[in-house]
C-alpha positions as CSV (number, residue, x, y, z in Angstrom):
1,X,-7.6,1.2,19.5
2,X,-5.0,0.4,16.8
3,X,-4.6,-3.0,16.1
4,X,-1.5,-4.7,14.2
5,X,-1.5,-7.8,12.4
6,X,1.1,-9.6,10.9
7,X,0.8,-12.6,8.0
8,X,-2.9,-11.9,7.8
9,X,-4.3,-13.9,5.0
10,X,-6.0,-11.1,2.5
11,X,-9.8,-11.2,1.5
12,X,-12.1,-8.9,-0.8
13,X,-9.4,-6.0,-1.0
14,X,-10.2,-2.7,-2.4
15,X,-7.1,-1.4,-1.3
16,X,-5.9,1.1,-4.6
17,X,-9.8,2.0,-5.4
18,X,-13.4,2.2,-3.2
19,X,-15.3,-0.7,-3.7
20,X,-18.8,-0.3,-5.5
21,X,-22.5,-1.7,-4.1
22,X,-25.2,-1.4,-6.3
23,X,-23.5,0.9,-8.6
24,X,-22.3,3.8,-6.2
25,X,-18.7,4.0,-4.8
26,X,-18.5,3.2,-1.0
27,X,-15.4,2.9,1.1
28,X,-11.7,1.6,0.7
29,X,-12.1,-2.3,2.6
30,X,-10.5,-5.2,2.9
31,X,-11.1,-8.5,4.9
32,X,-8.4,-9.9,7.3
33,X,-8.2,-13.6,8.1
34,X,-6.5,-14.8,10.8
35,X,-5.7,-18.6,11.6
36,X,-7.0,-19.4,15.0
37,X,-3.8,-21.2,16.2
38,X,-0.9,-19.0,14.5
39,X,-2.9,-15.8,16.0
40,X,-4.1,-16.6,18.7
41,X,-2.4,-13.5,20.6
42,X,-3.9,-11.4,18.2
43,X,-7.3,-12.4,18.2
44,X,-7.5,-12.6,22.4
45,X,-5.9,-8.6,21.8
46,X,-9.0,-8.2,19.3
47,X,-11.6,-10.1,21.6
48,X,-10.1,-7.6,24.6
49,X,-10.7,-4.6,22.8
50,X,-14.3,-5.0,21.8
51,X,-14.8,-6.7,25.2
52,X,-13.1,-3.0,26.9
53,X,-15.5,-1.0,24.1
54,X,-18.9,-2.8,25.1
55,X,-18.2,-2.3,28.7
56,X,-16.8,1.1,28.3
57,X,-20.4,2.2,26.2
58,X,-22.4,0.4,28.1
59,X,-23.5,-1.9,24.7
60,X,-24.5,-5.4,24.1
61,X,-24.3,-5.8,20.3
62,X,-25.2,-8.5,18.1
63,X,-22.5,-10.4,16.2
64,X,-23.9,-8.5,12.8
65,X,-22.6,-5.6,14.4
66,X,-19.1,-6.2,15.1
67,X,-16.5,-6.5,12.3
68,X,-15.2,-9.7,14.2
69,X,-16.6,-12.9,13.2
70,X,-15.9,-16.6,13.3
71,X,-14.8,-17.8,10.2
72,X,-16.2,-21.1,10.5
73,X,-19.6,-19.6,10.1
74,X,-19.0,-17.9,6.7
75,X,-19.9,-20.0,4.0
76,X,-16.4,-18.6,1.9
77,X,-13.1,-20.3,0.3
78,X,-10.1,-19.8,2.9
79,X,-12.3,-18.5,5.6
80,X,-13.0,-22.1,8.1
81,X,-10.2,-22.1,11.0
82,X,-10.1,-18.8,10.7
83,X,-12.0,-15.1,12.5
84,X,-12.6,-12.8,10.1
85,X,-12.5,-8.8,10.9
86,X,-13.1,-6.2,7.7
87,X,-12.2,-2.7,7.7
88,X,-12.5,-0.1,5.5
89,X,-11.8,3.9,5.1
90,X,-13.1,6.6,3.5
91,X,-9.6,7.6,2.5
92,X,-7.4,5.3,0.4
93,X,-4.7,3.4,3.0
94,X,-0.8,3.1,2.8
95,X,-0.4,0.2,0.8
96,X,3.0,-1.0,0.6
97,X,5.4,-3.5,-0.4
98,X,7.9,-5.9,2.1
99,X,10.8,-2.8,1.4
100,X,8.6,-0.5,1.8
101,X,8.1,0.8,-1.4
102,X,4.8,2.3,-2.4
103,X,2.5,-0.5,-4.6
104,X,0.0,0.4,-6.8
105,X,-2.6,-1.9,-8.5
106,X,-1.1,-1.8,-11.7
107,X,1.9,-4.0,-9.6
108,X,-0.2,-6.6,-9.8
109,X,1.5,-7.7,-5.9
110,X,-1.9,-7.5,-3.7
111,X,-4.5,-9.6,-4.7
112,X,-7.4,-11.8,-2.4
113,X,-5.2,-14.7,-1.1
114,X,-2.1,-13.3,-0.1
115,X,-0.7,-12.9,2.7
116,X,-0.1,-8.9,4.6
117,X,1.0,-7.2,7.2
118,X,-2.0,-4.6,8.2
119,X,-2.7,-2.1,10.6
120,X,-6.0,-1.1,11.2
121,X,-7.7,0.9,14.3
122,X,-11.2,0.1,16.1
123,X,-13.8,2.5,16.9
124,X,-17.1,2.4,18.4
125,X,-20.1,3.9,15.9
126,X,-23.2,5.0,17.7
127,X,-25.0,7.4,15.3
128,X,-28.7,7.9,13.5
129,X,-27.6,4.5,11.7
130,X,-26.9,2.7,15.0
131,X,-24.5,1.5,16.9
132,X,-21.5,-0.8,15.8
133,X,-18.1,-2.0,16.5
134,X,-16.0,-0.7,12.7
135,X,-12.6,-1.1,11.9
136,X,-10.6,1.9,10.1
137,X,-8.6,0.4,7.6
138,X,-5.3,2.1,8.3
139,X,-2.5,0.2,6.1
140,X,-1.3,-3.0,4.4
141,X,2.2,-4.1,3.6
142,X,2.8,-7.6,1.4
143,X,4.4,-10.2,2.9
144,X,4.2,-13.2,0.8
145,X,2.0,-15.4,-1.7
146,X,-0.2,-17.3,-1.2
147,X,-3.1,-19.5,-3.0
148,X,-5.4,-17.2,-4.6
149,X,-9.2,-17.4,-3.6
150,X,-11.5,-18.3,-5.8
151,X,-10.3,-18.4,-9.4
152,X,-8.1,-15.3,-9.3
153,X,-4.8,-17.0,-9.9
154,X,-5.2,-17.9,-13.5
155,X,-4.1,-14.9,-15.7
156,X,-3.3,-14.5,-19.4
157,X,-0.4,-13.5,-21.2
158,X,0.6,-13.3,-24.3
159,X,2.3,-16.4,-24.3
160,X,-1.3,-18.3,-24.4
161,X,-1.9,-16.8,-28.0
162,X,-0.4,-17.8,-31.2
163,X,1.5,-15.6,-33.6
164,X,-0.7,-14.4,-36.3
165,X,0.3,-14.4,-39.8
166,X,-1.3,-12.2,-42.5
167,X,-2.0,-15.4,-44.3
168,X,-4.4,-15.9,-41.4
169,X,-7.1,-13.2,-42.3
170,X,-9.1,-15.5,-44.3
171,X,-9.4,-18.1,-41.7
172,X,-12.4,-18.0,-39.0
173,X,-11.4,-16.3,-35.6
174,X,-13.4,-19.7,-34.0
């Protein structure tokens, strides 16, 4: 089932290349938070669908096996208030900007903390490594800034450094 989400704050993204665990490249991911209050259509849409899943398979999963969690039990910046789903994708998703226009990392726009627009599609796994409740990550589109998580908003630029003279080379670096 595809699900669409709109001013979604934006959490671990690995939107422009796979993420890496223990030195080998997985999937393209990203976490989703939504507020409890300003989505609370969203969520019961969310809830519904993993509710019509289970049924539909027959399942009773643990919540480690759902993408779906409560962020008030995730010990993370940003994340209390809030349910939490993460989806990821083999192949890398559209990642656009509020026109339209294609974004690429080097745009410096998406970053963990903003807020997106994202599309992403729910399937059931049941496989030789068990069986889940995944979300496909599908798309994301920027929608506005917000506070950066953790200590991602402090970047350099060149107006932090000093102009260096060639009377300087004699002087220590430190």
């Amino acid at each position: 089932m595809q699900i669409k989400m709109k001013n979604v704050r934006l959490s671990f993204p690995n939107l422009f290349r796979k993420a890496v665990f223990q030195g080998t490249e997985t999937k393209y991911e990203a976490t989703f938070l939504l507020d409890k209050e300003e989505h609370a259509d969203t969520i019961k849409k969310i809830d519904d669908a993993i509710a019509a899943m289970l049924k539909d398979k027959k399942a009773k999963l643990g919540a480690d096996k759902i993408c779906f969690k409560d962020g008030d039990e995730i010990d993370y910046q940003g994340y209390a208030g809030t349910m939490t789903i993460k989806a990821s994708n083999a192949k890398r998703p559209l990642v656009i900007n509020k026109d339209k226009s294609p974004l690429t990392e080097d745009d410096n726009i998406i970053y963990s903390g903003c807020y997106v627009n994202a599309i992403i599609s729910l399937w059931f796994q049941d496989n030789g490594f068990g069986k889940r409740i995944n979300g496909s990550l599908e798309a994301v589109q920027f929608a506005k800034d917000g506070q950066p998580f953790g200590d991602g908003g402090s970047k350099a630029s060149a107006d932090d450094f000093d102009v260096i003279d060639d009377d300087d080379d004699d002087e220590p670096a430190f």
